[in-house]
N, C-alpha and C positions, 0 to 999 in steps of 0.2 A: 784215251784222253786226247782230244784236239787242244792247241796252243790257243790260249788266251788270244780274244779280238781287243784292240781299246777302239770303243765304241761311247757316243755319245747320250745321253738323257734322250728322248723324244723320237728319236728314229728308228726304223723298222731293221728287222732282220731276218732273211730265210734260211733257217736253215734246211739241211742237204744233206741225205745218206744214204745211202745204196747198199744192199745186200748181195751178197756173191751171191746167195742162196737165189736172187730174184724174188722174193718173197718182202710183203709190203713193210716199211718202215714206217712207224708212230713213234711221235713228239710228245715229250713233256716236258716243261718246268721243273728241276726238282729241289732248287735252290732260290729264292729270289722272289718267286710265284707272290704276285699283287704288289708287291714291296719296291723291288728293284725292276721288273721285268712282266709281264703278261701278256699271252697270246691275242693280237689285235681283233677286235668284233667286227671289224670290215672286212679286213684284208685276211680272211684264214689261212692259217700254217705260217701266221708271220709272229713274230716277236714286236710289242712295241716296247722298249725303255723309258722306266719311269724314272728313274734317278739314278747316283752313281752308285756304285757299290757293286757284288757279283751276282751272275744271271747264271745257273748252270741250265742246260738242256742237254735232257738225256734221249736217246734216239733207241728205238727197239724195236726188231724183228723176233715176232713170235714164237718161231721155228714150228715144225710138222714133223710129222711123223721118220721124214729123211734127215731134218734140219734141228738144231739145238737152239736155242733162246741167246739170241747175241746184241750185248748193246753198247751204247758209245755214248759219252759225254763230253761236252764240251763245257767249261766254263768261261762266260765271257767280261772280263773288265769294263762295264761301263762306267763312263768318265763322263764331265760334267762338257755343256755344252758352250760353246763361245757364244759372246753380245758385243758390239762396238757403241757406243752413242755418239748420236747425231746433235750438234751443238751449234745452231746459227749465230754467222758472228754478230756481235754485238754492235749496233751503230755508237758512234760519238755523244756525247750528251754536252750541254753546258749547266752549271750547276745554276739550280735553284729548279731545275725541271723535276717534275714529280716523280716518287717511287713505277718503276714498273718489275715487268714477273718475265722471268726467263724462260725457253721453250727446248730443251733439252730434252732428247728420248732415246730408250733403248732399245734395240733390236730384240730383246724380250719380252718387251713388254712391262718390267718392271720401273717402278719409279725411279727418279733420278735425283740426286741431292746435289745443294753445292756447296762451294766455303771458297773463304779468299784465300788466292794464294798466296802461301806463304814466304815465298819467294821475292815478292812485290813488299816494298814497305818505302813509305806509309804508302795506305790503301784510300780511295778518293772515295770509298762506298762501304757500304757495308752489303751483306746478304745473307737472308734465311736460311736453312737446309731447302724448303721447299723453293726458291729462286726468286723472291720477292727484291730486287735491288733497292737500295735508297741513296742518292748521293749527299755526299756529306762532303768535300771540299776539290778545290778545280786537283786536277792531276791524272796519274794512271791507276786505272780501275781490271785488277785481273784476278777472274774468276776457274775455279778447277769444278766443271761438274763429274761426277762418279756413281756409278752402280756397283754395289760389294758384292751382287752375287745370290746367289740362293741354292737348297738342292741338286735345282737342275742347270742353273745356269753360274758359269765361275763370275769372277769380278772383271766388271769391264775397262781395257785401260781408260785412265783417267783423259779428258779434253779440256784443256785449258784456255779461256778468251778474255783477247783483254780491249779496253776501248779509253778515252781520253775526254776527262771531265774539263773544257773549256771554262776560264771563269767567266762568268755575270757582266755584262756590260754596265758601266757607270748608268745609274737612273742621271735625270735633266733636275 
């Protein structure tokens, strides 16, 4: 038994095993197989990680006529993978300007939601989960967007932006 790897979702793995005998070593899945873990269709003799959870590969030399049937497993820990989101700052607004949609993304690729923070009170705006802003009175306007994560990828830390609702000029 080889020691547990923590390994991520997505990324490839070789493994490696050598026979004292000199005699060929074959890979397989014997744990994981479609689920967790399956041998890559480009890259052969590689492992790709499909999610978290355990992946064993089991390594075997045949053995011959001089040589006995010897094999090794490894089980490997795959762990979920990191995302950061990207969150451009917010310009300034003065109140009475129209709703706009905020542009936050994640390095997975999945979607991104927001909310006010809750930290800020009162709040100058309100906002969607999907980032549709609207402002609603002059003041500080601070938004937390967030990604929670999925099988393959964890939660991403939260980025919080915040911007300054100017009030309205007197009309003539």
């Amino acid at each position: 038994t080889v020691p547990m790897l923590p390994l991520a979702g997505g990324e490839l793995y070789e493994p490696v095993a050598t026979a004292t005998s000199g005699l060929a070593v074959t890979y397989a899945i014997t744990t994981g197989n479609g689920t967790v873990c399956e041998f890559d269709s480009v890259e052969t003799g590689k492992v790709r990680f499909l999610t978290s959870g355990n992946c064993e590969v089991t390594a075997t030399q045949a053995g011959n006529a001089r040589y006995v049937i010897a094999t090794a497993r490894q089980v490997i820990a795959v762990g979920l993978r990191n995302q950061t989101i990207t969150f451009p700052a917010v310009e300034d607004r003065r109140f009475g300007q129209p709703a706009f949609m905020l542009a936050a993304t994640a390095s997975s690729g999945l979607a991104v939601s927001y909310q006010l923070d809750s930290n800020v009170s009162p709040q100058a705006c309100t906002v969607t989960t999907a980032g549709l802003v609207s402002i609603t009175q002059a003041g500080t306007c601070s938004i937390r967007a967030s990604q929670a994560g999925d099988s393959t990828f964890q939660a991403a830390p939260d980025v919080f932006r915040s911007f300054t609702v100017a009030p309205d000029r007197a009309g003539a």
